[in-house]
Structure formats: C-alpha cells, structure tokens
SESE-132347 format. One line per field, with one value per residue (C-alpha): x, y, z. Coordinates in steps of 0.1 Angstrom, whole numbers. Layout:
<sites>
xx = (X; ...);
yy = (Y; ...);
zz = (Z; ...);
</sites>
This chain:
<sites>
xx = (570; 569; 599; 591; 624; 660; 691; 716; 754; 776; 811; 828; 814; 805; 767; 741; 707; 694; 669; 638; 602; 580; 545; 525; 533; 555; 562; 597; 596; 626; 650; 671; 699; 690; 690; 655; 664; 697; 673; 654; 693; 700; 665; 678; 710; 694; 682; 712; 730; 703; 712; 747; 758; 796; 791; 821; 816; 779; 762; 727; 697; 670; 632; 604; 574; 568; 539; 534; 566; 588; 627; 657; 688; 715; 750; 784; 806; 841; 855; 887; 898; 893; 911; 883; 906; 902; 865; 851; 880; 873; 836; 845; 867; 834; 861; 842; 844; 841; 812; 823; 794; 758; 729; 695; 663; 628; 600; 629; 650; 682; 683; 724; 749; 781; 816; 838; 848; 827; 789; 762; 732; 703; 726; 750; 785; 788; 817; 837; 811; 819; 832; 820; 780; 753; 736; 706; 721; 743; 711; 683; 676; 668; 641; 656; 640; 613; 635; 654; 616; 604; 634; 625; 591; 610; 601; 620; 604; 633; 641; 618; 593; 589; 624; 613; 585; 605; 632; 606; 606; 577; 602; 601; 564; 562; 587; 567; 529; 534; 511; 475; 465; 479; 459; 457; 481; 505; 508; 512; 541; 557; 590; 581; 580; 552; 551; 546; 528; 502; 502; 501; 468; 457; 457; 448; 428; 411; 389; 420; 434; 400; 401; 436; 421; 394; 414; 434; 409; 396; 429; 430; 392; 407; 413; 386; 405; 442; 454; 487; 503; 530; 541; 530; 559; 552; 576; 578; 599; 619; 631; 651; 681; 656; 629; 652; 665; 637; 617; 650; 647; 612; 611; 573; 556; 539; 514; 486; 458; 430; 417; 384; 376; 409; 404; 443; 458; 486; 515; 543; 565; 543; 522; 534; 555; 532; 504; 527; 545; 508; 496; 526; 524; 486; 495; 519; 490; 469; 496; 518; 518; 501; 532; 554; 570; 573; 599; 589; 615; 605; 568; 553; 581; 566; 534; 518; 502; 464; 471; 487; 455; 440; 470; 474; 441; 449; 484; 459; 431; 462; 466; 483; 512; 538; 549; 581; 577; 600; 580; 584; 547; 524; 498; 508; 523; 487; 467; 483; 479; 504; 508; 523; 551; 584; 603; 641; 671; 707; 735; 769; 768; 736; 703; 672; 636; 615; 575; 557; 539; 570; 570; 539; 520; 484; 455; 440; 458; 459; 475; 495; 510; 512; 533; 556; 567; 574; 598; 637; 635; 616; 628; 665; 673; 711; 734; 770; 784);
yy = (408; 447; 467; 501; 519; 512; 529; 515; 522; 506; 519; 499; 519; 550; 552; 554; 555; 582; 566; 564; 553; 528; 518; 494; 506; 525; 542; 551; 579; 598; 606; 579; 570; 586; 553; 541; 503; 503; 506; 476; 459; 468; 451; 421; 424; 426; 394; 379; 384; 373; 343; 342; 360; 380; 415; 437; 471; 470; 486; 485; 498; 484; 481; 456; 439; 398; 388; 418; 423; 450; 451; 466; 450; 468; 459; 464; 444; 453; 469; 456; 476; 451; 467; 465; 439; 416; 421; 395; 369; 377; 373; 334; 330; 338; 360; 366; 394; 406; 413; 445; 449; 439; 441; 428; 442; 431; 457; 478; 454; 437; 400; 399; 422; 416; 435; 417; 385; 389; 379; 385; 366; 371; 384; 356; 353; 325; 314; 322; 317; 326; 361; 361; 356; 377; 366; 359; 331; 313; 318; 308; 278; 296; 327; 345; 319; 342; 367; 348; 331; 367; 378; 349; 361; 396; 380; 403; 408; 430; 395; 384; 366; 354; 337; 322; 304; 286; 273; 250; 215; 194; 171; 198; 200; 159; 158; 176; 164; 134; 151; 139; 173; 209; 241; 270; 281; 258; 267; 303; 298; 276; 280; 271; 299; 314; 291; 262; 277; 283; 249; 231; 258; 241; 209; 207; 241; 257; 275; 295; 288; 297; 337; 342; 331; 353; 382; 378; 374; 406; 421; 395; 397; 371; 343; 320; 296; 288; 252; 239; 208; 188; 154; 136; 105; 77; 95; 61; 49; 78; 96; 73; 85; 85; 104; 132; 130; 125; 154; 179; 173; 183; 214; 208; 240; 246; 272; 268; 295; 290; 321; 324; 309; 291; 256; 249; 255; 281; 271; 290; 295; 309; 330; 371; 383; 406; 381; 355; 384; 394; 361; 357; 387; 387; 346; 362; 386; 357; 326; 348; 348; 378; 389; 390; 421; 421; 444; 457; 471; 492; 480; 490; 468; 440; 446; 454; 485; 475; 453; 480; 496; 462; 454; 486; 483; 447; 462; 494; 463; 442; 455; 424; 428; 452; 460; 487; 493; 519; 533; 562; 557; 584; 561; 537; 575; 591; 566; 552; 580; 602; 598; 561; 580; 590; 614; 597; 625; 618; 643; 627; 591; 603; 592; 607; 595; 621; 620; 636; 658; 678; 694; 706; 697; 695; 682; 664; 633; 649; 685; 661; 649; 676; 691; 664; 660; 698; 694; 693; 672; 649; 659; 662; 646; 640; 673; 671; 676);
zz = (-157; -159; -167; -144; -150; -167; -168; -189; -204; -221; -214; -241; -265; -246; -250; -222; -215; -189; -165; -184; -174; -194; -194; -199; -237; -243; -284; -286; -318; -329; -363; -370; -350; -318; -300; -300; -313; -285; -259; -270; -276; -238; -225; -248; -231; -194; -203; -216; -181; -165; -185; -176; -200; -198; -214; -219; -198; -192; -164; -155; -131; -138; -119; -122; -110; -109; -96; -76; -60; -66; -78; -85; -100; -105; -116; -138; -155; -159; -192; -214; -242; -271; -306; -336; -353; -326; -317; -335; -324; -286; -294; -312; -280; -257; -239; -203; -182; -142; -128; -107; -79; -84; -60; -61; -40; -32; -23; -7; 13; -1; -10; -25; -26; -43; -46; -65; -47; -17; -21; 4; -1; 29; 52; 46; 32; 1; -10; -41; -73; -108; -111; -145; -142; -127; -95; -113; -132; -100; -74; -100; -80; -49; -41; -71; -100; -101; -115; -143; -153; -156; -180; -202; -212; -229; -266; -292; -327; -344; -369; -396; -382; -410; -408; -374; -396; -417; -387; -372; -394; -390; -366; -340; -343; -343; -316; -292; -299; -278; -250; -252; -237; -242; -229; -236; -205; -211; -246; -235; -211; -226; -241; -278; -302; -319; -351; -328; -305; -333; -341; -308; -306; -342; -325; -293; -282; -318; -303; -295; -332; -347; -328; -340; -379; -376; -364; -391; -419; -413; -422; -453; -464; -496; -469; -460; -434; -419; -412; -398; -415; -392; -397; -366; -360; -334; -309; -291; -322; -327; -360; -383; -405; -436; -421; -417; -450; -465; -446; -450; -487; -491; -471; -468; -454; -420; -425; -457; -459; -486; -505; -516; -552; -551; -551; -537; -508; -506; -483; -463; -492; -511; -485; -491; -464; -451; -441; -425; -401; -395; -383; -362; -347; -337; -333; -303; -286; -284; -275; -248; -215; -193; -180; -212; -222; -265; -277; -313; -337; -364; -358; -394; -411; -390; -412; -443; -446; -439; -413; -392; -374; -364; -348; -329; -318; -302; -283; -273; -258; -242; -209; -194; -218; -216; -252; -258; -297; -321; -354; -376; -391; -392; -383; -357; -338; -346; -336; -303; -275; -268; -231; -243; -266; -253; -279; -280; -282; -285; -274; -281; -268; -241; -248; -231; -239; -228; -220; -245; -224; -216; -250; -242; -274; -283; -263; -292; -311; -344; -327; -312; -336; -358; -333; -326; -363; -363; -332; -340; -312; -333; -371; -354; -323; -322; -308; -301; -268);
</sites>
C-alpha cells in the first residue's frame, strides 16, 4: 500500500487537514503543535474504520495504490455533541456512530456508494447493513479485501518500542514455533510484531537475522553478537497452569546481546533503551512487507544519537516502503533531501503541509536548511483565524 493523498477533519473537535500529498517519504517538520503527529493520528484512524471502527465526526478523502491499482475512499461519520465530563464514559460505552455517506473507487470507476441507509455496491442495491461500520469492514470478504489487507500493513512507531519488547512472553513465541518452516515472506507479512518477528527470523531464516545483527553492530561497535531466547513448549501438549506461573514469575528476557570482553550475556532488561528501539526499528526495515507504510513519531526519540544517520540512510535505500516520519532534529532534516519534507502550518484548527519547494529555499541541503529553520513558517507555524 501507498498513501497518494489524504484529506482529513475531525468536526468533533474542529481540526482538519487540507489535502496534502505524500511520497514515498515524506518528513513532516514544523514548531510544536502545528499538527504534524494528528496527521499520523488520522492515518491511524483511517485504519481503525477500515477496521470497523465508529469515530465520532470524522470525515475523510483519502487516495492509494494496492498492487497497482488506484483508489479513493472517501467518507463521514456523523457528529454528536459529547460534554468533556462524559467523554471518557461514552468511550467505556464504545458509543457508535452513523456513517453519513461513504464512496469507494477503483482506477476511476465506482465500486460502493452509500447515503445513509441506501448502499450501492457494483451497481446493485444491498440490503440494510450496519449503519455504524465503514464499507471496508462489512464488504471485506468480497473484491474489497484488498483494501482492508492493505490498511493493515500502516505499522505506527509513536509507543516505545521498547515497551512492545517486553509484551511478548516466551509463550507467545512457544505458541507459534510449531511450523517446521517459516520464510522469510511469511515472516514479513505476517501479523506478528516486530519482537517476534525477529525471533521467528533467529530461528528459522538467520541469514535474515544475521544482516539485521550486523547492521546494528555498526551503530554498537561494543556488541559482538545478538541471540533470541524463547522457551520452545511441545505445542501438542499445551501450556499447563504451572508453566504459566512459573514463566510469569520469572519474567525471563527475549533479547541477549554479548559485548566484547564481557564474558556474560546481557539480556532485555538490562539492554539501554537506545539499542533495543534501534534493533527494532532496523528489525522492522528488514522483517516488513514491501508495501507497508511505517508512521514515525518524533523519529530521533525512537533513537540514540549515533544510531540516527545509519538509520536514515536505510529509510533513504528503502524504496518499497512508504515511511511518513515527524522530527525536529537538525540532522535527520539536514540529511534527508528536501524534496521529501513538507513544512506543517496551523491557522486556527486548519492545518496545511506545504512542499518545501514553495518557500523557495536553497538549492543545496545545507542552504536548505539553513533557510527553513529561519522561516516563521518553520520557527512559528500556528496563526489565528
């Protein structure tokens, strides 16, 4: 999947993205609070509905490519006016809400159309379907799975990785090595995450396992090898009542790296922050599929400081990824060209990322960004109405 173009607003709260194009990568820069980490929260949304889920007062245009074929899906949800005392009630409640009209094309011509009650699905009336759900989710089992498969490979890395790490007991791992055989493509698209993704790699395809280790030894020139550790449990006989006590109890770690002239083995717990977000993050260049579109928040909080040019350089060599990243770091803006960055501007609840070329900065990278962190665009960003 390829996200072309998105338009985007959110009535409820009166914010909205103007339509904005995106690349293959795309840098969203910006001062704080202009509204560069709501447009990743409104891809993350996009998926959501395509899910199924009921957003309050959400509207949407969005275009993308799946396997070569061109969409648009565009659509609205009705708005309720919700008091901030009760927010958070409705939200426990999973209080659901209209969908309002919604239409779906392919390369041009239109596959469903829908106004309110009345749904028209290849030149067909259905009959009634849940009001509350988007097309995407009620039609996924007909031409329109391509669509909801291609909204689950949007892979968001705005929470610790780290975090993710330490989720995933050896139990999950045991439970799903009962394969003989993984490759490397069905480790990529499946729906595993990256920590177990990276050991399912370990296992059965290291030579896989051993690029990701090297990659990340030349960030960590201390470390002279990676393993994974999972407790492997005869799947046939199942997990008894004191294996998961007894594994629960322990908290036994996932990921060990060895450092040179250390004679121990240094697992997860102990591993600094910066290195395990590092190895998950090159863990998910490597373990993806081609068509995945990774949304990065804040991308030099994902990192330490020396790991960030290595990484940049693998999202610059990835052209069969599409990667929509936020940062405010001198370097990852410097060194990533600027025909990928698009300067974010807020006026009121409006939100406009604009190509950088408009603001006619200079031809080289340095002017470039010289320029841009001179702009009040840039330095400002947010007017009133």
């Amino acid at each position: 999947m390829n996200i072309n173009k998105l338009r985007y607003c959110n009535h409820e709260y009166e914010w909205e993205l103007e339509p904005v194009v995106l690349s293959n990568l795309t840098l969203l820069v910006g001062a704080s609070g202009v509204g560069k980490t709501q447009i990743l929260e409104a891809i993350i949304n996009l998926q959501q509905i395509a899910k199924g889920a009921s957003l309050n007062g959400i509207e949407w245009d969005v275009e993308f490519v799946i396997k070569n074929n061109n969409y648009q899906w565009k659509g609205e949800f009705e708005k309720q006016e919700i008091s901030p005392f009760l927010e958070e009630i409705e939200k426990i409640k999973k209080k659901r809400y209209r969908v309002i009209q919604e239409e779906l094309y392919r390369n041009g011509k239109v596959i469903v159309k829908r106004r309110l009650n009345e749904i028209i699905f290849n030149n067909n009336k259905l009959p009634k379907l849940s009001p509350f759900q988007s097309l995407i989710e009620i039609l996924r089992e007909e031409d329109i799975a391509p669509i909801r498969d291609g909204f689950s490979k949007i892979i968001q890395s705005t929470r610790s990785i780290e975090n993710a790490a330490n989720e995933f007991s050896f139990l999950i791992v045991a439970s799903i090595l009962s394969k003989d055989l993984f490759s490397v493509e069905e480790i990529q698209k499946s729906d595993f995450p990256i920590p177990i993704k990276l050991g399912l790699a370990y296992k059965y395809v290291p030579n896989v396992f051993n690029v990701v280790k090297e990659r990340f030894i030349d960030i960590f020139t201390s470390v002279e090898d990676i393993k994974i550790n999972f407790l492997e449990i005869d799947s046939d006989k199942g997990f008894s009542e004191k294996q998961l006590v007894s594994v629960s109890e322990s908290q036994q770690s996932f990921i060990y790296i060895k450092e040179k002239g250390v004679n121990h083995w240094i697992n997860q717990r102990h591993i600094s922050s910066g290195m395990l977000k590092t190895l998950l993050q090159i863990s998910k260049l490597y373990l993806s599929t081609q068509d995945t579109v990774i949304l990065i928040d804040e991308f030099e909080n994902s990192l330490g400081i020396n790991c960030i040019d290595v990484v940049t350089d693998l999202l610059l060599e990835n052209k069969n990824m599409q990667f929509i990243i936020t940062s405010h770091h001198p370097y990852i803006i410097n060194n990533i060209p600027m025909e990928y960055w698009k300067i974010v501007t807020r006026r009121g609840g409006v939100v406009t990322a604009t190509n950088a070329k408009e603001f006619n900065l200079g031809k080289s990278r340095h002017q470039a960004f010289m320029q841009l962190i001179n702009l009040d665009a840039y330095r400002e960003g947010i007017t009133v109405r």
